[in-house]
PyMOL commands that place a pseudoatom at each C-alpha (Angstrom):
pseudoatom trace, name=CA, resn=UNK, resi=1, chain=A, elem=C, hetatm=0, pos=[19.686, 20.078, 18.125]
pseudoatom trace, name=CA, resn=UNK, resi=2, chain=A, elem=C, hetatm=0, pos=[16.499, 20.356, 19.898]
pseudoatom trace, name=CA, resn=UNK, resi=3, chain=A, elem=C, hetatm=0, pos=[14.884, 17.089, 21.077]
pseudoatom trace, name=CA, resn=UNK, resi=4, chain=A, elem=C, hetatm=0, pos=[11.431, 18.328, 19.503]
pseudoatom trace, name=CA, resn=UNK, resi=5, chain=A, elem=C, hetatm=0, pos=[13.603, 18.138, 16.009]
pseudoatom trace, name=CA, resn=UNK, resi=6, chain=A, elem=C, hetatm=0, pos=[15.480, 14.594, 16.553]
pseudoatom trace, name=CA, resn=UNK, resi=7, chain=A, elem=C, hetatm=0, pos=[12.107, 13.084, 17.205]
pseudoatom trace, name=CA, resn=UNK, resi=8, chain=A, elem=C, hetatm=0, pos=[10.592, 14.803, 13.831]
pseudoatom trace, name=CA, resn=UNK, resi=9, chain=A, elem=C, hetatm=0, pos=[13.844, 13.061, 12.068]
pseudoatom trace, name=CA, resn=UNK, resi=10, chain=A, elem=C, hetatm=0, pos=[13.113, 9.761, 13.654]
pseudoatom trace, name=CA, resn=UNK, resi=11, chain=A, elem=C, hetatm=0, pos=[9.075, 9.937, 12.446]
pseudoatom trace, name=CA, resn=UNK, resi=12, chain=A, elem=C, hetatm=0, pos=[10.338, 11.224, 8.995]
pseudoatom trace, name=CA, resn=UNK, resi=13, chain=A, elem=C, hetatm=0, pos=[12.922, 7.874, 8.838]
pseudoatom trace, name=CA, resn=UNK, resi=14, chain=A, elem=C, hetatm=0, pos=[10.239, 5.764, 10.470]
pseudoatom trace, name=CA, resn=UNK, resi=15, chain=A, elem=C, hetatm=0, pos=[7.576, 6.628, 7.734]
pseudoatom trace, name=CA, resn=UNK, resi=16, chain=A, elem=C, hetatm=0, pos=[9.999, 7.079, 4.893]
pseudoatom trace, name=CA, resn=UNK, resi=17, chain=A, elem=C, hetatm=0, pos=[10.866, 3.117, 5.801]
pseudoatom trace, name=CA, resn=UNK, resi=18, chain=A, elem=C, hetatm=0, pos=[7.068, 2.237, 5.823]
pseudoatom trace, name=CA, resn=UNK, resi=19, chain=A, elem=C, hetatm=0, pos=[6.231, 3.556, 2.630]
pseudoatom trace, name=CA, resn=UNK, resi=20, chain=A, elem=C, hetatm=0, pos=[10.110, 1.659, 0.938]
pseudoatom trace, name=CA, resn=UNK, resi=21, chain=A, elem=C, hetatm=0, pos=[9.438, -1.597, 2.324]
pseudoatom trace, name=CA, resn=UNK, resi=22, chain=A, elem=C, hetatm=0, pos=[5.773, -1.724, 2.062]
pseudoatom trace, name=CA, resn=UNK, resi=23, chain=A, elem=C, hetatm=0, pos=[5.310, 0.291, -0.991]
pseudoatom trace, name=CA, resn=UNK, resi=24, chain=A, elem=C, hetatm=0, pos=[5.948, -3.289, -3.138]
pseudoatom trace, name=CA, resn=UNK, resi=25, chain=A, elem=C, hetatm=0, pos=[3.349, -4.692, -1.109]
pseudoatom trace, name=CA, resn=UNK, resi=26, chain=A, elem=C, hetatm=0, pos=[0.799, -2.393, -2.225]
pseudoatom trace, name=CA, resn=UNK, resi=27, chain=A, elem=C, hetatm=0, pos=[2.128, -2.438, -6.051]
pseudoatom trace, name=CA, resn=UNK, resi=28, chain=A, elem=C, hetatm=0, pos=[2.338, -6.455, -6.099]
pseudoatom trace, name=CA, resn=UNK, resi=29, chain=A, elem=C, hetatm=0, pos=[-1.029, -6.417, -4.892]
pseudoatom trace, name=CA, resn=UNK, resi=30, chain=A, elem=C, hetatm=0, pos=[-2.454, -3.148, -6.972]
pseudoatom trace, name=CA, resn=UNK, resi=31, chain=A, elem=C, hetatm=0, pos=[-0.342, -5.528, -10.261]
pseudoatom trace, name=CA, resn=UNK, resi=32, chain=A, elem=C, hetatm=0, pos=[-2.414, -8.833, -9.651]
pseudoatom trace, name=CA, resn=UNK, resi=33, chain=A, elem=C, hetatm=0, pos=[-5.317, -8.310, -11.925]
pseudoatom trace, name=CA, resn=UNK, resi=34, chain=A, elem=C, hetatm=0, pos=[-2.601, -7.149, -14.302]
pseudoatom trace, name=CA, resn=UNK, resi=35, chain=A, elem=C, hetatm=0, pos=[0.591, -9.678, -14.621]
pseudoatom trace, name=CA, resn=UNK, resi=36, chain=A, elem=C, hetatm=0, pos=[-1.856, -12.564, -12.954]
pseudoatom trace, name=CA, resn=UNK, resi=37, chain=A, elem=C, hetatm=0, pos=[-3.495, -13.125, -16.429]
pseudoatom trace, name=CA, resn=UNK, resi=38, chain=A, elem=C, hetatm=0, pos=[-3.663, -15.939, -18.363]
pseudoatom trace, name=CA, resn=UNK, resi=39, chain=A, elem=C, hetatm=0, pos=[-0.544, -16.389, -20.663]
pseudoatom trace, name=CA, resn=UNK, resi=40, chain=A, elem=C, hetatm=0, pos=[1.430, -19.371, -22.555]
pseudoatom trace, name=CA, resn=UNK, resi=41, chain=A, elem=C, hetatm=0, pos=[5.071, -19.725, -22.412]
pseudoatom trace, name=CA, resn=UNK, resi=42, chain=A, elem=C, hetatm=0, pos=[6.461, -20.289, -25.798]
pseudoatom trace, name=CA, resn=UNK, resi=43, chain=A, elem=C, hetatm=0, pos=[9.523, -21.932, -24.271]
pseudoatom trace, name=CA, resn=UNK, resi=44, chain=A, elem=C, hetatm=0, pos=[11.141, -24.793, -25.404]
pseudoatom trace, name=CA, resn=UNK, resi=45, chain=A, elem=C, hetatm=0, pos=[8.888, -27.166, -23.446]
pseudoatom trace, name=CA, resn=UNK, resi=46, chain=A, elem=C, hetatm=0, pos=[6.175, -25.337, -24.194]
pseudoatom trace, name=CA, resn=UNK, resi=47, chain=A, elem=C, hetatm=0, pos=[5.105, -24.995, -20.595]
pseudoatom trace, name=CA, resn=UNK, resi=48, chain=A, elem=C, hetatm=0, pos=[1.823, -23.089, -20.421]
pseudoatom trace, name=CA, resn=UNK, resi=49, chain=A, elem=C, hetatm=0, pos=[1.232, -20.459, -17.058]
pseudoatom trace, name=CA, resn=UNK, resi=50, chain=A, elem=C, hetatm=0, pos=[-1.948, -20.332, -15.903]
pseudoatom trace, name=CA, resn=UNK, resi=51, chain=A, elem=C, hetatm=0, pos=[-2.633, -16.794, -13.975]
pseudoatom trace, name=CA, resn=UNK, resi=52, chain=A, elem=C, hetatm=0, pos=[-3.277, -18.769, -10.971]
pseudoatom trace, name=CA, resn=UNK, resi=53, chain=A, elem=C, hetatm=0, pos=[0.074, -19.876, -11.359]
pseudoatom trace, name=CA, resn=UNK, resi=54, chain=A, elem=C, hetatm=0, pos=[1.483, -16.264, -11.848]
pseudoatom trace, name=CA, resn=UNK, resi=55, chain=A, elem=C, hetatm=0, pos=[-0.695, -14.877, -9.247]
pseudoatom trace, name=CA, resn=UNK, resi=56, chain=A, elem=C, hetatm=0, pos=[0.534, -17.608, -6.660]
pseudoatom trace, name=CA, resn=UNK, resi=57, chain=A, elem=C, hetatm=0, pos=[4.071, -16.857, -7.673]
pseudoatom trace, name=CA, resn=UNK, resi=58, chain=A, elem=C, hetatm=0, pos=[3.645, -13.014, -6.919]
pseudoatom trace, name=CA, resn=UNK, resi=59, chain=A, elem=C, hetatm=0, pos=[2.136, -13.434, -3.756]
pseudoatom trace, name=CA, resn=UNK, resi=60, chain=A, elem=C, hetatm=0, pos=[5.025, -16.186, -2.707]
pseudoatom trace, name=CA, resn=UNK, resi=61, chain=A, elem=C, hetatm=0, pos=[7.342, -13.041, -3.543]
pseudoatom trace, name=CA, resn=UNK, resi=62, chain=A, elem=C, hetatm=0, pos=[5.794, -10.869, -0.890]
pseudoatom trace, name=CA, resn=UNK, resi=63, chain=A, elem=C, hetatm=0, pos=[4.843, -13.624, 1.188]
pseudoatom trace, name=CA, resn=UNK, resi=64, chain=A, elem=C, hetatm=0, pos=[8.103, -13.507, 4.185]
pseudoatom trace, name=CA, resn=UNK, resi=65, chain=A, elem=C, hetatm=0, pos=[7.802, -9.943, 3.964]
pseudoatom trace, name=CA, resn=UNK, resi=66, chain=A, elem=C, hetatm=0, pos=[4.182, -8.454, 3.937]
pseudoatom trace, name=CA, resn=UNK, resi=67, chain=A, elem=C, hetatm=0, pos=[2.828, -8.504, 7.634]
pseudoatom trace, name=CA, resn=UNK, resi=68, chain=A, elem=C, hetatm=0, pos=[6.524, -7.068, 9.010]
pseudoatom trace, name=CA, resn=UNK, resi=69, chain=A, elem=C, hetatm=0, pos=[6.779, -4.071, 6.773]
pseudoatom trace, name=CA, resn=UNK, resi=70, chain=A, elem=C, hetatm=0, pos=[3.519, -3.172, 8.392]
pseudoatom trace, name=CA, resn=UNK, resi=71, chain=A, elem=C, hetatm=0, pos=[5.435, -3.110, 11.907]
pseudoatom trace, name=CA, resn=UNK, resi=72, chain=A, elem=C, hetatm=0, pos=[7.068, -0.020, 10.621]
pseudoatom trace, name=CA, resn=UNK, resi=73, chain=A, elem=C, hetatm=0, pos=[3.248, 1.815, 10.257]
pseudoatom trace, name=CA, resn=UNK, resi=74, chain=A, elem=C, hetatm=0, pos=[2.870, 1.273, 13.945]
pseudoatom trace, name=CA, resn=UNK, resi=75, chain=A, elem=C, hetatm=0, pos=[6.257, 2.100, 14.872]
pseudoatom trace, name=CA, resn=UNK, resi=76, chain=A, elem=C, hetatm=0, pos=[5.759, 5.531, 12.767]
pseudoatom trace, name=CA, resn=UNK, resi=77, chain=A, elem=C, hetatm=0, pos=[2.237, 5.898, 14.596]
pseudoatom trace, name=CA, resn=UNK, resi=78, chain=A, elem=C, hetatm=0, pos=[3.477, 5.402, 18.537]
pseudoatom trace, name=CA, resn=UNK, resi=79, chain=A, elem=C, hetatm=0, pos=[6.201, 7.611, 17.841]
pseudoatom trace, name=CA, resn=UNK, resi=80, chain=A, elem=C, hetatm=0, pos=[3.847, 10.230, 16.808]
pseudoatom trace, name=CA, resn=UNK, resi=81, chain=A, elem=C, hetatm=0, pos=[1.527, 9.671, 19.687]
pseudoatom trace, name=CA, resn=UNK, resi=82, chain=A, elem=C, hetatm=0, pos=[4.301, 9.508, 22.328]
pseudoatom trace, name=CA, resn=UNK, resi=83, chain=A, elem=C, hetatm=0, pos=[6.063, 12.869, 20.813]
pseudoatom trace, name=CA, resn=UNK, resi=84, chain=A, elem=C, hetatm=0, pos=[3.371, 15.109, 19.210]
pseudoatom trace, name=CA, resn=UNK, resi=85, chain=A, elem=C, hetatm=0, pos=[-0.091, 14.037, 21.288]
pseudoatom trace, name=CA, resn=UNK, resi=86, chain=A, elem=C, hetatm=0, pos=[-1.373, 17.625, 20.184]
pseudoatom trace, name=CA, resn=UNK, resi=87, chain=A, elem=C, hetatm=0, pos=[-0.366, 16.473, 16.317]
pseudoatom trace, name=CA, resn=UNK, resi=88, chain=A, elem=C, hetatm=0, pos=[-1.543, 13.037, 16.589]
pseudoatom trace, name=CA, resn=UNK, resi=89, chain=A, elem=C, hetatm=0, pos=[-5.181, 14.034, 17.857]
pseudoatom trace, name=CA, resn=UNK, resi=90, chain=A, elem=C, hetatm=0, pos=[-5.335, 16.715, 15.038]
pseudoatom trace, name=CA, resn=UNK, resi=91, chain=A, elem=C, hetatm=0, pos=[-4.169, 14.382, 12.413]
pseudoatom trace, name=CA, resn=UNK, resi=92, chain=A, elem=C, hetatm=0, pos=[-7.123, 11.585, 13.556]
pseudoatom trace, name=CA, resn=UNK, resi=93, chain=A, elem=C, hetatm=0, pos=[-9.630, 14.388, 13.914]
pseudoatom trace, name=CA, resn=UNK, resi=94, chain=A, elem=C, hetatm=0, pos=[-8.891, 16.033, 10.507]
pseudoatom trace, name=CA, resn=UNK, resi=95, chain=A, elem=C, hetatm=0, pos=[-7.983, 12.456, 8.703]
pseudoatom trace, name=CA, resn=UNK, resi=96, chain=A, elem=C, hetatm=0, pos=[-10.710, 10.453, 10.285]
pseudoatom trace, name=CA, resn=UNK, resi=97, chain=A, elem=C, hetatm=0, pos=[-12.453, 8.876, 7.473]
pseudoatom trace, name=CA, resn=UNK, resi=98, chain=A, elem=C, hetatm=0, pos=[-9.720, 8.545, 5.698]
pseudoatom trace, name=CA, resn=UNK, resi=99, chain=A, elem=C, hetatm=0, pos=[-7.380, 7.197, 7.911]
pseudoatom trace, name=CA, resn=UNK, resi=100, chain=A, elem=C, hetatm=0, pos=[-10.422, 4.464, 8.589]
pseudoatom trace, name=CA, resn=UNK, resi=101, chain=A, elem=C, hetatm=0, pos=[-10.759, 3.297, 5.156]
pseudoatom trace, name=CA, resn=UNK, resi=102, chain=A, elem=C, hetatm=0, pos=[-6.984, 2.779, 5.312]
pseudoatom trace, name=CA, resn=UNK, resi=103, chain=A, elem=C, hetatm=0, pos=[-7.277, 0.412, 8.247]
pseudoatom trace, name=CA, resn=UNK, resi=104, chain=A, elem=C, hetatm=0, pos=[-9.505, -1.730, 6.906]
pseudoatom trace, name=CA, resn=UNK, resi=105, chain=A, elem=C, hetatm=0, pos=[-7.967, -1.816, 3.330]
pseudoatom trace, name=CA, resn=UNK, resi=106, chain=A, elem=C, hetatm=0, pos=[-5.264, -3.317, 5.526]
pseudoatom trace, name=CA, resn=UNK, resi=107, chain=A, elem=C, hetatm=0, pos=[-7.497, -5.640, 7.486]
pseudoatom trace, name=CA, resn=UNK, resi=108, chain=A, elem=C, hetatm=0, pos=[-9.208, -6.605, 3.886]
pseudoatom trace, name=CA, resn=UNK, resi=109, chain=A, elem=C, hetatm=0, pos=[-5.745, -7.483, 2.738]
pseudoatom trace, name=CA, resn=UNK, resi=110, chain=A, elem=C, hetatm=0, pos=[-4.223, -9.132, 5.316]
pseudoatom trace, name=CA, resn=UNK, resi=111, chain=A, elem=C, hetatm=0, pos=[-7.495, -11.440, 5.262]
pseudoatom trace, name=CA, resn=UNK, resi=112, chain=A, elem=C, hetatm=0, pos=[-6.927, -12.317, 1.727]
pseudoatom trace, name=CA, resn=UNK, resi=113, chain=A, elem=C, hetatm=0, pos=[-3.175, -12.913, 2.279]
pseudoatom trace, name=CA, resn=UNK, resi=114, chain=A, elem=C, hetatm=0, pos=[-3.730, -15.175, 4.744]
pseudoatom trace, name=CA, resn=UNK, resi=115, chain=A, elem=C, hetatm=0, pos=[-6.759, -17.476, 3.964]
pseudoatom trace, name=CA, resn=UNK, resi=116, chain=A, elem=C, hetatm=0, pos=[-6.396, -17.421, -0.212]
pseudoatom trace, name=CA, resn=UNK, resi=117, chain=A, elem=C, hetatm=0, pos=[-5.153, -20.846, 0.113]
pseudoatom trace, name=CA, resn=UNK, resi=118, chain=A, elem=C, hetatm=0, pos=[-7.362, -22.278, 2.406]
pseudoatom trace, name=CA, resn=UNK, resi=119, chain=A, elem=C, hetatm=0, pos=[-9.935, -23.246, 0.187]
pseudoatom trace, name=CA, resn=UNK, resi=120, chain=A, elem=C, hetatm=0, pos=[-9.235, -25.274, -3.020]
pseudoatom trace, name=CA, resn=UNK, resi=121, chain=A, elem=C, hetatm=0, pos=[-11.894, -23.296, -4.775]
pseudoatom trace, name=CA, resn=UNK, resi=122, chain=A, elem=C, hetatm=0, pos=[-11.802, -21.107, -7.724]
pseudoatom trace, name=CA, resn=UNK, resi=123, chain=A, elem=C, hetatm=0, pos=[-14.563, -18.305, -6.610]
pseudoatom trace, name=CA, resn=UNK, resi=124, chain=A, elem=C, hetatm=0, pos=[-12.502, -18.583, -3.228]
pseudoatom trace, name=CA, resn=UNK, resi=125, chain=A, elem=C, hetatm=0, pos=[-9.597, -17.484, -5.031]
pseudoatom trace, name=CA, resn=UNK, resi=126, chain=A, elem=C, hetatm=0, pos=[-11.385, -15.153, -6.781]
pseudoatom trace, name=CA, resn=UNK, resi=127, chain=A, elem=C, hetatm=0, pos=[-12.720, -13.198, -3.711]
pseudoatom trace, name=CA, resn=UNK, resi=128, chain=A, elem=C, hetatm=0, pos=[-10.001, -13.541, -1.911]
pseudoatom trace, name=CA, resn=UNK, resi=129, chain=A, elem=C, hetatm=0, pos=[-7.956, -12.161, -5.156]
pseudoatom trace, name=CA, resn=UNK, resi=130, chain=A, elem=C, hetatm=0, pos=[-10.471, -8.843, -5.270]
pseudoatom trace, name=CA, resn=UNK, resi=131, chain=A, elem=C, hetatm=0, pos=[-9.585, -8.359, -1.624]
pseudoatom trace, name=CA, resn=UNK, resi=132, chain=A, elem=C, hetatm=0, pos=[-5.774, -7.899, -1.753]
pseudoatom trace, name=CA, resn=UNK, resi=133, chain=A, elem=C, hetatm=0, pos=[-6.700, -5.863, -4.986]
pseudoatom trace, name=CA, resn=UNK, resi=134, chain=A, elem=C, hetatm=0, pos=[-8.698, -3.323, -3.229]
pseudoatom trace, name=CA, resn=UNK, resi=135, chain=A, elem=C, hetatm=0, pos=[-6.698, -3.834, 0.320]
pseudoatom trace, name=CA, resn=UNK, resi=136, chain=A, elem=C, hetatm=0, pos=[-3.609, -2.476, -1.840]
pseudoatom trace, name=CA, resn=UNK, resi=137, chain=A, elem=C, hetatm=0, pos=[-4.913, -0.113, -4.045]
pseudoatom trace, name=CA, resn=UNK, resi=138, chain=A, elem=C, hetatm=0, pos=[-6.993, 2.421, -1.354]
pseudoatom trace, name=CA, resn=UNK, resi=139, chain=A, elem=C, hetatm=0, pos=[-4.060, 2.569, 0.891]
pseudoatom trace, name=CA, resn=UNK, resi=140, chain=A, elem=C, hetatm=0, pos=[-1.861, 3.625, -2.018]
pseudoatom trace, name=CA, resn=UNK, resi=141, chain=A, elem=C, hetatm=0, pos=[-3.837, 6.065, -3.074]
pseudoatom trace, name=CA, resn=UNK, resi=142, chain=A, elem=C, hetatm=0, pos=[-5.423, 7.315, 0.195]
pseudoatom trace, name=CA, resn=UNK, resi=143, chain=A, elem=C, hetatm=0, pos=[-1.545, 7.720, 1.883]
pseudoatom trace, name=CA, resn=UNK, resi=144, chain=A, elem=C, hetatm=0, pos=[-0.701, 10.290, -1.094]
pseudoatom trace, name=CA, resn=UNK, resi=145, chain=A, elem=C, hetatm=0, pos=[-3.999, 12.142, -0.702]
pseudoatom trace, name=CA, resn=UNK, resi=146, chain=A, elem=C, hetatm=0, pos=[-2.891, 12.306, 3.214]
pseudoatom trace, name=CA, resn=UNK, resi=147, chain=A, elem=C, hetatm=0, pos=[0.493, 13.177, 2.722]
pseudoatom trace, name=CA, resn=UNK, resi=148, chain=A, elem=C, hetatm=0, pos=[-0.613, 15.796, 0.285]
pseudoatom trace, name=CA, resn=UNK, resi=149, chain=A, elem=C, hetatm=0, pos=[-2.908, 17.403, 2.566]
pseudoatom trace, name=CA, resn=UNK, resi=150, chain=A, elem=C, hetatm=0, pos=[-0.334, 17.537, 5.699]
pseudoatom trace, name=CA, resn=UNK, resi=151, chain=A, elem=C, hetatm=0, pos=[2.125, 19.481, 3.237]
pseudoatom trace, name=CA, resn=UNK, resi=152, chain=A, elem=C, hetatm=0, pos=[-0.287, 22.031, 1.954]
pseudoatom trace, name=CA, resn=UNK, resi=153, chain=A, elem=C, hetatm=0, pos=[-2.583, 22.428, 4.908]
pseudoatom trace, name=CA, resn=UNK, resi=154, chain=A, elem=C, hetatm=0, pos=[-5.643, 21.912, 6.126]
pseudoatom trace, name=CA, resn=UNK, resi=155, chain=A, elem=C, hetatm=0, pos=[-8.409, 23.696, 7.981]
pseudoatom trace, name=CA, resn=UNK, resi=156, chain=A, elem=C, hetatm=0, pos=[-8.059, 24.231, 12.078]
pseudoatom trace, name=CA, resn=UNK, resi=157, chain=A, elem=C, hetatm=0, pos=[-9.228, 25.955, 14.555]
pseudoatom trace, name=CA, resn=UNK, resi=158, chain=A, elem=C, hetatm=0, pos=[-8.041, 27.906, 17.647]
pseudoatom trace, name=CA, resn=UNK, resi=159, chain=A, elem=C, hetatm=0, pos=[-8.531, 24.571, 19.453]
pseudoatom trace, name=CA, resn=UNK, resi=160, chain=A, elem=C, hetatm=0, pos=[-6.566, 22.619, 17.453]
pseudoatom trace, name=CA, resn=UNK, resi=161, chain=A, elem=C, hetatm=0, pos=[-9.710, 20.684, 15.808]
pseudoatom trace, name=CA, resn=UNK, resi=162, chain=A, elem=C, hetatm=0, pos=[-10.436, 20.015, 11.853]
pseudoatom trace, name=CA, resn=UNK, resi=163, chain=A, elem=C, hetatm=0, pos=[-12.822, 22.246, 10.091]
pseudoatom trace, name=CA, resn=UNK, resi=164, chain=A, elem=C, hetatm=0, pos=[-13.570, 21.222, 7.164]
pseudoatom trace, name=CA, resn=UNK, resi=165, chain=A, elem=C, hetatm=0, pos=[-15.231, 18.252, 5.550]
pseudoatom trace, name=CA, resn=UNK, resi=166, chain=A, elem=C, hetatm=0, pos=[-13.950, 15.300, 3.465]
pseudoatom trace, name=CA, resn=UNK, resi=167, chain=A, elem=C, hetatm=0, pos=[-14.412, 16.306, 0.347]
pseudoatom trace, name=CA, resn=UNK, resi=168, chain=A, elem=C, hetatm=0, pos=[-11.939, 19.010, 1.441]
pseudoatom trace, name=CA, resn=UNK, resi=169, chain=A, elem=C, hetatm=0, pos=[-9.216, 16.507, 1.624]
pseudoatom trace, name=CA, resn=UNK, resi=170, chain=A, elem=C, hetatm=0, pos=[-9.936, 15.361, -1.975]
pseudoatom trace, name=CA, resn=UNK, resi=171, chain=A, elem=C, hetatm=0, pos=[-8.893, 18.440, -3.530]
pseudoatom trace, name=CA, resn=UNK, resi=172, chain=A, elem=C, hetatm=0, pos=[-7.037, 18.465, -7.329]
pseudoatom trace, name=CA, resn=UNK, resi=173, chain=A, elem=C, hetatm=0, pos=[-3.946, 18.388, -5.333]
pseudoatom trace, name=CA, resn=UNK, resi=174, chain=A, elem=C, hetatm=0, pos=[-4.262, 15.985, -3.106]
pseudoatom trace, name=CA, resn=UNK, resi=175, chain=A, elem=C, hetatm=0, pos=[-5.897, 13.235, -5.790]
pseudoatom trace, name=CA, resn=UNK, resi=176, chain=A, elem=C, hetatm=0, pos=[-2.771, 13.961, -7.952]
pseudoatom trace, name=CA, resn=UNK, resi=177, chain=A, elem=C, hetatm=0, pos=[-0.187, 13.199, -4.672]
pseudoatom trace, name=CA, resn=UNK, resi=178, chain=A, elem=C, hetatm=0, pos=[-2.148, 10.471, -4.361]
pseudoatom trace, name=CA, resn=UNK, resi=179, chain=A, elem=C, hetatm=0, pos=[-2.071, 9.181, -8.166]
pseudoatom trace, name=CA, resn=UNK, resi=180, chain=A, elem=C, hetatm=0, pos=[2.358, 9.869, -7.537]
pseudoatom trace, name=CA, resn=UNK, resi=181, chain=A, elem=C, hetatm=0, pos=[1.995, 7.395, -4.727]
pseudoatom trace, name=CA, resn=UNK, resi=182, chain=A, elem=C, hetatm=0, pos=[-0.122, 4.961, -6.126]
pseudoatom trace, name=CA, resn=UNK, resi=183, chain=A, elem=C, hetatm=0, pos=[2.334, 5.092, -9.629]
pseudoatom trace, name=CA, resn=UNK, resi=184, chain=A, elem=C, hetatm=0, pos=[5.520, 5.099, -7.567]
pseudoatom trace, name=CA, resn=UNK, resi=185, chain=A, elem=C, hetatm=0, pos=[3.917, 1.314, -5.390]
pseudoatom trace, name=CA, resn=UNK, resi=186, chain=A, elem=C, hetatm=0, pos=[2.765, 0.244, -8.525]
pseudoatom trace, name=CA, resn=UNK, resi=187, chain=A, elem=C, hetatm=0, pos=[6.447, 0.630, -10.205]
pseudoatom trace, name=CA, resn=UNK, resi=188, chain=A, elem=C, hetatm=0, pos=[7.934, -0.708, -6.911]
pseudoatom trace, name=CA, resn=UNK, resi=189, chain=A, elem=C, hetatm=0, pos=[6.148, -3.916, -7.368]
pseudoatom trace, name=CA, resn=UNK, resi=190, chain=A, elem=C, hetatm=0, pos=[6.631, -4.685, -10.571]
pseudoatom trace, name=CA, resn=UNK, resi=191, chain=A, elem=C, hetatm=0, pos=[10.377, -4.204, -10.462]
pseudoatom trace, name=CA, resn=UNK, resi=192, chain=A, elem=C, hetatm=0, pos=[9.908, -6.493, -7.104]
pseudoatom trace, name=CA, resn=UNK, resi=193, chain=A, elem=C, hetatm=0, pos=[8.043, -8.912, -8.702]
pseudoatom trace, name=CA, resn=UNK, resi=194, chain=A, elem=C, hetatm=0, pos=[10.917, -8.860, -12.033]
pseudoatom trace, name=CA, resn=UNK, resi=195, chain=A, elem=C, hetatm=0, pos=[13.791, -9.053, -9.089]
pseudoatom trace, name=CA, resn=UNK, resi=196, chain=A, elem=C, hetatm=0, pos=[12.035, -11.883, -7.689]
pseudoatom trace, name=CA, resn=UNK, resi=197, chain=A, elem=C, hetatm=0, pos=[10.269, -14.276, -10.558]
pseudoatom trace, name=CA, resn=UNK, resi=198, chain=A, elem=C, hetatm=0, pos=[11.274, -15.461, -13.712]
pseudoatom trace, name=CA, resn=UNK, resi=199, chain=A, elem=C, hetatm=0, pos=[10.476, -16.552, -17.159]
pseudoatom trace, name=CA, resn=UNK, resi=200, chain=A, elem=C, hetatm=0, pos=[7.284, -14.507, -18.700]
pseudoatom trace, name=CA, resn=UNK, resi=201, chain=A, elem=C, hetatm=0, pos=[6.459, -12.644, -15.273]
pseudoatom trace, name=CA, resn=UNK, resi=202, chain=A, elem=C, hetatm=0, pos=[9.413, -11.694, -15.221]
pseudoatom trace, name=CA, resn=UNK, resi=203, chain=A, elem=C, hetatm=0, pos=[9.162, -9.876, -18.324]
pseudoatom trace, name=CA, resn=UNK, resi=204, chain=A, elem=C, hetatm=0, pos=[6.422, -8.718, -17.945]
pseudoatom trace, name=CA, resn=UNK, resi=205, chain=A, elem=C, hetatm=0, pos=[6.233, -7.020, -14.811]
pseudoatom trace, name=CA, resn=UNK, resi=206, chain=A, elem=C, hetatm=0, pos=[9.761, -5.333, -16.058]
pseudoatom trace, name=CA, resn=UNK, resi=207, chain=A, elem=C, hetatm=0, pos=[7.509, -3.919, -19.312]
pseudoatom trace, name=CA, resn=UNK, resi=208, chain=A, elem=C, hetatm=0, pos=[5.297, -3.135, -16.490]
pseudoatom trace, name=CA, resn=UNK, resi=209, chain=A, elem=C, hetatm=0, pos=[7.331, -0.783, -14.759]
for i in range(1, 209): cmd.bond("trace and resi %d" % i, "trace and resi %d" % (i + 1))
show_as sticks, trace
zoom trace
């Protein structure tokens, strides 16, 4: 086996891992609006959950686990870099725009993660809340349009440089890998958030899925 190919296998594993572990990132965050609503617990005490309540106890559930499945993104991305410079540059020349708005998706996110709780306010919350929303969403979306486009092809040149424009990238195609990836995060979390809550979010993230 050619060392070209065992370093293609170890970028396929790398990436495959990235999108496993922090696909129920995305959908947990994508599912907030959605299973962090307002509901009452008919129990037998009656005990009434608040979506702040539901929406702190899906967070808690990716809360140990959110910031190191994104150590697998940059593991995928040096690999690249230190095996296929030529494929690398051609990716960020071609992907550019794209490939931004994922970044800072991530940056939004991890900034709403990490400083939702550090003001006992209600439109804090509530801002903070829209950022992990969007933060998750784009980057579920935007990895499948990627993807999609790196399978079928995209424009180059004879020096190895991206010809064509962004709208290129959002072709039919491409927006409908895209819509797979964002369905198959979205189911991801919800089963998460139903392996790791109970009682009425429970159940209802496992209608969800």
């Amino acid at each position: 086996m050619e060392l070209t190919t065992v370093w293609f296998i170890l970028i396929a594993v790398l990436w495959v891992g990235y999108f496993v572990l922090e696909g129920f990132d995305y959908g947990v965050g994508t599912l907030l609006p959605v299973l962090g609503r307002d509901e009452t617990d008919a129990g037998t005490d009656a005990v009434r959950h608040t979506g702040e309540t539901r929406r702190r106890q899906m967070l808690s559930s990716i809360g140990p686990f959110w910031d190191g499945n994104e150590v697998w993104l940059l593991t995928a991305g040096g690999a690249t870099f230190a095996a296929f410079p030529h494929w690398y540059a051609t990716l960020f020349s071609g992907f550019y725009l794209p490939l931004l708005l994922i970044l800072v998706a991530l940056i939004v996110r991890g900034i709403g993660l990490e400083y939702r709780g550090k003001v006992d306010s209600r439109t804090w919350r509530a801002r903070m809340d829209a950022m992990i929303v969007v933060g998750s969403f784009l980057p579920a979306l935007l990895w499948g349009v990627a993807f999609t486009n790196i399978v079928v092809g995209v424009p180059i040149d004879q020096d190895m440089e991206y010809v064509g424009g962004f709208f290129n990238l959002l072709n039919p195609l491409a927006l409908l890998g895209g819509l797979v990836t964002l369905t198959l995060f979205v189911t991801h979390g919800a089963l998460f958030v139903a392996l790791k809550t109970d009682g009425r979010l429970r159940h209802d993230a496992r209608a969800s899925a």
